[in-house]
C-alpha positions in Angstrom: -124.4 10.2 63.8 -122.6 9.5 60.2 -120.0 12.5 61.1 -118.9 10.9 64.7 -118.7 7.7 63.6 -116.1 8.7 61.1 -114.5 11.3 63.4 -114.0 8.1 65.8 -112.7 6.1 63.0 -110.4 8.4 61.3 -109.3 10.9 64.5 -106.0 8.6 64.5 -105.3 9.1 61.2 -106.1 12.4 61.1 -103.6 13.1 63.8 -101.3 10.8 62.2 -101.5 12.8 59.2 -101.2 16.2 60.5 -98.2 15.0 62.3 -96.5 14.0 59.1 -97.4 17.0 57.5 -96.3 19.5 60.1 -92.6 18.1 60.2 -92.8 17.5 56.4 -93.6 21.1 55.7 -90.6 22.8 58.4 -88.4 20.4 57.1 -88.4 21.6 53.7 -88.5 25.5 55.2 -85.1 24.5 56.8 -83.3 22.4 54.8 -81.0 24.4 53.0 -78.2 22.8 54.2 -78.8 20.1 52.3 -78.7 21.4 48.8 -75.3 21.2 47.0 -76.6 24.8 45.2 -76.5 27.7 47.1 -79.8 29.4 48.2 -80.4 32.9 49.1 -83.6 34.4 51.1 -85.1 37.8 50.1 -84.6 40.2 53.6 -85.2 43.8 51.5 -86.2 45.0 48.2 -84.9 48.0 47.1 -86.4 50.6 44.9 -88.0 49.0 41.4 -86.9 50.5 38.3 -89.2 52.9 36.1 -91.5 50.5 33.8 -89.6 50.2 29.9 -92.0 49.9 27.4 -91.2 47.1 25.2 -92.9 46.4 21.8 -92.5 43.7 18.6 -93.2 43.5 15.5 -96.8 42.4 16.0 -97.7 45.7 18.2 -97.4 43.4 21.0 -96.7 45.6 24.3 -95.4 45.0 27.5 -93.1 46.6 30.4 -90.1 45.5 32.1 -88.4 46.4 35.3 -85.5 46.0 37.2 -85.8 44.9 41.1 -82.5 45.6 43.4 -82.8 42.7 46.1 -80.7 42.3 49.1 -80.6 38.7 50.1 -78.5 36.5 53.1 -77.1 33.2 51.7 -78.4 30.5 53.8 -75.8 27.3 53.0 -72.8 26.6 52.0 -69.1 28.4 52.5 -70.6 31.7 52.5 -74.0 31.3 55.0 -74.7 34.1 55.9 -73.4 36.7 54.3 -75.3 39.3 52.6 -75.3 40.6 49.1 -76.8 42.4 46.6 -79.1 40.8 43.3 -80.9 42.5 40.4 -83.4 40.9 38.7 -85.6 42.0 35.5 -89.3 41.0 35.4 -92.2 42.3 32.7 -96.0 42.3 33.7 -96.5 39.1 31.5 -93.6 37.3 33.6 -93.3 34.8 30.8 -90.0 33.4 31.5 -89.4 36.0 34.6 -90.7 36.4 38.7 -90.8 39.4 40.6 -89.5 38.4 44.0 -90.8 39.6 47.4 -89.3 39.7 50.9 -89.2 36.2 52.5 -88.8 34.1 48.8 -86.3 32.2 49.0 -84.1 31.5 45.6 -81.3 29.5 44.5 -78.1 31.4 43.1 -75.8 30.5 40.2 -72.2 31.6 39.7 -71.5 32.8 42.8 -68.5 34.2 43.6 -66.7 36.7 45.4 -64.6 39.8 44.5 -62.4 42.1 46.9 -64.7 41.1 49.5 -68.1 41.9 47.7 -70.0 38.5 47.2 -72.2 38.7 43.4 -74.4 35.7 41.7 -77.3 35.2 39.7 -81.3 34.2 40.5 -81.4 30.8 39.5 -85.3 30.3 40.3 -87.8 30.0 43.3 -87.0 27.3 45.7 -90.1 25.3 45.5 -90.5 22.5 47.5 -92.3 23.8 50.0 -95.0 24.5 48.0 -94.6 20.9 46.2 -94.6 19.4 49.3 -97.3 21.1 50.8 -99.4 20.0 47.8 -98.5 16.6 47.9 -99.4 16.1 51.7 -102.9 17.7 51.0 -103.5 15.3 48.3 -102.5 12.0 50.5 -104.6 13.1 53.6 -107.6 13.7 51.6 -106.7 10.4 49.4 -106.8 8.4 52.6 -109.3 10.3 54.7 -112.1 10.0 52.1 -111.3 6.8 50.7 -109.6 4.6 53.6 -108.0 1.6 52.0 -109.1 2.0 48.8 -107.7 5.1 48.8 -104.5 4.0 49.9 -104.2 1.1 47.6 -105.1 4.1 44.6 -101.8 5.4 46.2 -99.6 3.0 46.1 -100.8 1.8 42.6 -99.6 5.7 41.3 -96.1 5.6 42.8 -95.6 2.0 41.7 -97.1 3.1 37.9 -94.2 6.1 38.1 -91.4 3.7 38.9 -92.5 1.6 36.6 -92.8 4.5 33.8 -89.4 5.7 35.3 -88.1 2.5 34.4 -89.5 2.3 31.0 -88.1 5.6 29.8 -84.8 4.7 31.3 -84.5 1.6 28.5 -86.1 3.7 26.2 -83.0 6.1 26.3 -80.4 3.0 26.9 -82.0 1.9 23.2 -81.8 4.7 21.9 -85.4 4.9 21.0 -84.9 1.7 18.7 -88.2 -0.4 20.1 -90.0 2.8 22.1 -93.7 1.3 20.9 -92.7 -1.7 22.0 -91.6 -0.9 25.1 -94.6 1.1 26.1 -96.8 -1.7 24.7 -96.0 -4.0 27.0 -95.7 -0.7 30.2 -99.0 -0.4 28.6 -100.5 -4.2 30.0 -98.1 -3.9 32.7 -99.6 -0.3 34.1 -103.4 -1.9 33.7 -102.6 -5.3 35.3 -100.8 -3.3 38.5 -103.3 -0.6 38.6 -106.3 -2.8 38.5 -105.1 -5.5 40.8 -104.0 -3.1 43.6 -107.2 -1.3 43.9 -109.6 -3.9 42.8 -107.7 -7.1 43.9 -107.7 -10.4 42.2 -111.2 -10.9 41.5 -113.6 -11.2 38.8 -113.9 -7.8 38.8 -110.6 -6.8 37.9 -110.2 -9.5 35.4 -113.3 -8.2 33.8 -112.0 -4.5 33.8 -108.4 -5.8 32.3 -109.9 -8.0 29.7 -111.7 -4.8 28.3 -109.2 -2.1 29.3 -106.4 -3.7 27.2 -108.5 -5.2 24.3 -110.1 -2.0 23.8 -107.2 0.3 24.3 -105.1 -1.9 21.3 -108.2 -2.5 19.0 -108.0 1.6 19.2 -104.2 1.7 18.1 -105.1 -0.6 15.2 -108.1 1.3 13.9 -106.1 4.0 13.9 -103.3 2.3 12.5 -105.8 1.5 9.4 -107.3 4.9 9.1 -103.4 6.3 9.0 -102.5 4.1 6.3 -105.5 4.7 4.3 -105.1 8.7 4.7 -101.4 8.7 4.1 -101.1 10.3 7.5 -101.9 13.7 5.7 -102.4 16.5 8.3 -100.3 14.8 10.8 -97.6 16.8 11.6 -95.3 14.6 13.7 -92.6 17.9 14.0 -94.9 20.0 15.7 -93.9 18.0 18.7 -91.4 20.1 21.0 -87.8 19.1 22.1 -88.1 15.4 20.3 -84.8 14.0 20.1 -85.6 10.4 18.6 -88.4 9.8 15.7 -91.2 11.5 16.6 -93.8 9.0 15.1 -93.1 6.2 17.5 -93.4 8.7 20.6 -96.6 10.5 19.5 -98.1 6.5 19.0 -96.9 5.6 22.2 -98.5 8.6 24.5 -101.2 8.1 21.9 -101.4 4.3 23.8 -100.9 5.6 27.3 -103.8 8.4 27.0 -105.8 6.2 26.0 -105.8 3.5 28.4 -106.5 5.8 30.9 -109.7 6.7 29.7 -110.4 3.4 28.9 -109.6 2.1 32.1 -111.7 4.8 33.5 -114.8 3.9 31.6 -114.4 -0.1 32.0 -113.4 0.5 36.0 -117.2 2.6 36.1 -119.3 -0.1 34.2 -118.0 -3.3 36.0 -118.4 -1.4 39.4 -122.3 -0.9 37.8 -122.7 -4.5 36.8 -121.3 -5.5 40.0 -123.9 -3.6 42.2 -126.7 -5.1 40.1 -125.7 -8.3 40.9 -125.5 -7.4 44.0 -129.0 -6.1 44.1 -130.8 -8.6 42.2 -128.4 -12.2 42.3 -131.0 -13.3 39.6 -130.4 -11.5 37.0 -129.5 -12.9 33.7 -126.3 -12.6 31.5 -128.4 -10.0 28.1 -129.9 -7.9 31.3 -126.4 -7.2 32.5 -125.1 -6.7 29.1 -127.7 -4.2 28.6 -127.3 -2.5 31.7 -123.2 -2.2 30.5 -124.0 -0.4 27.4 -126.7 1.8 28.9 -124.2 2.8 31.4 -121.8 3.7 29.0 -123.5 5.0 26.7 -124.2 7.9 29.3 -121.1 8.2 30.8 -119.2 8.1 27.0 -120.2 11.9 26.0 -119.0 13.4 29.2 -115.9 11.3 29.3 -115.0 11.8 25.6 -115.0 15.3 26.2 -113.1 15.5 29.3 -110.3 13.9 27.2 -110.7 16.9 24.4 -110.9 19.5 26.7 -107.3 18.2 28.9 -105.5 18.1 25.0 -106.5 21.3 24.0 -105.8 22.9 27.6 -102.4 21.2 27.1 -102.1 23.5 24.1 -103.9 26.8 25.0 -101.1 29.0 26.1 -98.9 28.2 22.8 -101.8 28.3 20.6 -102.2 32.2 22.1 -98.8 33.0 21.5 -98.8 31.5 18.0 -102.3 33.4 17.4 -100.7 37.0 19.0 -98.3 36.6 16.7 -99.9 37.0 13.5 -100.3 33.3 12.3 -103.5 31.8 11.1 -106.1 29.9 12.9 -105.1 26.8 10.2 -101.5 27.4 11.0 -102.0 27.3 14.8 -104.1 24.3 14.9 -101.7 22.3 12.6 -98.9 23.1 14.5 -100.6 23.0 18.0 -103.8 21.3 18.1 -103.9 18.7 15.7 -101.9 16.1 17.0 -103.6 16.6 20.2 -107.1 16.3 18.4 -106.1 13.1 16.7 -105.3 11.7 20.7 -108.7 13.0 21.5 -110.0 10.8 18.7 -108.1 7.6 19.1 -109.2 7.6 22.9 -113.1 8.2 21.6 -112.8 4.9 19.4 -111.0 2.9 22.3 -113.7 4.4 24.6 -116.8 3.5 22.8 -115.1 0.0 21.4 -114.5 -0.9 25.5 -118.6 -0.4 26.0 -119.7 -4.0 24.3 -116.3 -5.3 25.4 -116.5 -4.7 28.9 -120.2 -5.4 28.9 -119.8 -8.5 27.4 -117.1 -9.4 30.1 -119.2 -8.5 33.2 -122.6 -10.4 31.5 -120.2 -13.7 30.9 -118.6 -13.8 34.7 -121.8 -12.3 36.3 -124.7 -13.7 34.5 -127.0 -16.0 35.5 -128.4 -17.9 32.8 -132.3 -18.0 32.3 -134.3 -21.1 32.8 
């Protein structure tokens, strides 16, 4: 009964859906024409080389090989025409592909000499695969959730235009005021996020109130802690490809990882307190309070190490190479992992100081004061 009533509810949009994805996906199979870059498709691949065995320092072994591929060039003033690529891959394809038959791959200094046409493998032509991707995430997004769902959509685009936006004045200012440029993206992402998907109600004022209390009472205790420690261990030039002062960038995605989480804990407690009150209209302002930090108290363990898990997997494939390469465990972990760990921690104080906060907040607009 549940299953065709949602069938009849959602066949449109299903259809809809498909539909979009269909011409989505051969669209971006036949668009070539519209790239500026030339793009080649893989019709043969010739003979690969014999394996070379390669070998550092460390007694680190792989094997290369060399790939002849004929491909046709599908845009531009020479479509197509054939011609001839090599390409060189190992078995750890670290910074390498091996190419089949039917990949298609964008070219770089092409050119042609007494007739024979010559270039270079730029990379895979990937948005297919992007697209693809992107159009299962939407139809699932709105299928399961309906509205809500598509409210949670819009509020993610509108959050990347506005972190778009923010980046773009960051560079204009030449990284002058970055902290307090995210500061304020910082209210601005909660207050946009928060009203689109729960609307302006008591609810979202509630989840705001504790989201962005909680997020900056975690920036100042660690503020405190880093002045009393002298920041020892912190090793702001471990961050990669920096080009401003790294200390005002690591405390700004310090501020935007954690207001995710706490947004995420403060979102699940008001929706708690919410259904309580819905459940029992009589129940006072200390019951609900309780009820807040019971909840999170549960759900703080699991979510505190969700975030240590996502900042160390941000760091596991470096930390290997660092580690294959005959550096310490100490070494690695300064240079990969500890920045990362200190994120982990400043999100578990803004996490467990957003419990009473939000708690607090639901109790006072929920409550029902005891006779």
């Amino acid at each position: 009964m549940f299953q065709q009533s949602w069938l009849k509810k959602r066949r449109w949009l299903l259809l809809i859906l498909v539909l979009i994805g269909i011409v989505s996906i051969g669209f971006t199979m036949h668009n070539q024409r519209f790239y500026h870059q030339p793009i080649a498709k893989v019709v043969r691949v010739g003979k690969t080389g014999r394996a070379r065995r390669t070998s550092d320092q460390f007694k680190n072994i792989d094997h290369q090989y060399d790939q002849r591929l004929v491909a046709v060039i599908m845009n531009g003033h020479y479509r197509g025409r054939r011609l001839t690529l090599t390409n060189t891959y190992s078995d750890s394809q670290p910074m390498d592909q091996r190419f089949r038959v039917g990949d298609q791959v964008f070219l770089t200094q092409l050119h042609q000499h007494r007739g024979t046409l010559s270039a270079n493998i730029a990379g895979y032509k990937r948005d297919t695969v992007l697209v693809t991707l992107a159009w299962l995430v939407v139809t699932l997004l709105l299928l399961m959730m309906g509205r809500s769902g598509a409210w949670a959509l819009v509020s993610v685009i509108v959050n990347a235009l506005l972190f778009m936006a923010a980046v773009t004045l960051d560079l204009n200012e030449n990284g002058e005021h970055v902290l307090p440029i995210f500061s304020v993206l910082t209210v601005i992402f909660a207050f946009v996020s928060l009203l689109l998907v729960l609307g302006p109600s008591k609810k979202m004022l509630a989840t705001f109130s504790a989201t962005v209390i909680g997020t900056f009472a975690a920036l100042g205790v660690s503020l405190l802690v880093f002045a009393w420690t002298h920041e020892r261990g912190i090793y702001y030039e471990s961050m990669q490809y920096v080009t401003q002062v790294p200390r005002p960038l690591f405390l700004a995605e310090t501020l935007l990882g954690s207001l995710g989480a706490v947004m995420d804990e403060s979102s699940d407690i008001i929706a708690t307190l919410f259904e309580l009150k819905q459940l029992e209209p009589t129940v006072s302002a200390r019951q609900l309070f309780m009820s807040g930090r019971n909840v999170g108290k549960s759900i703080m363990g699991p979510l505190i190490n969700v975030l240590f898990l996502i900042f160390m997997a941000d760091t596991f494939t470096s930390s290997l190479l660092y580690i294959k390469n005959g550096n310490s465990w100490g070494y690695t972990f300064a240079m990969n992992m500890s920045l990362g760990t200190v994120q982990s921690l400043v999100s578990g104080i803004g996490i467990v100081l957003a419990i009473p906060l939000v708690s607090a907040f639901g109790a006072l607009l929920l409550g029902r004061r005891a006779k």
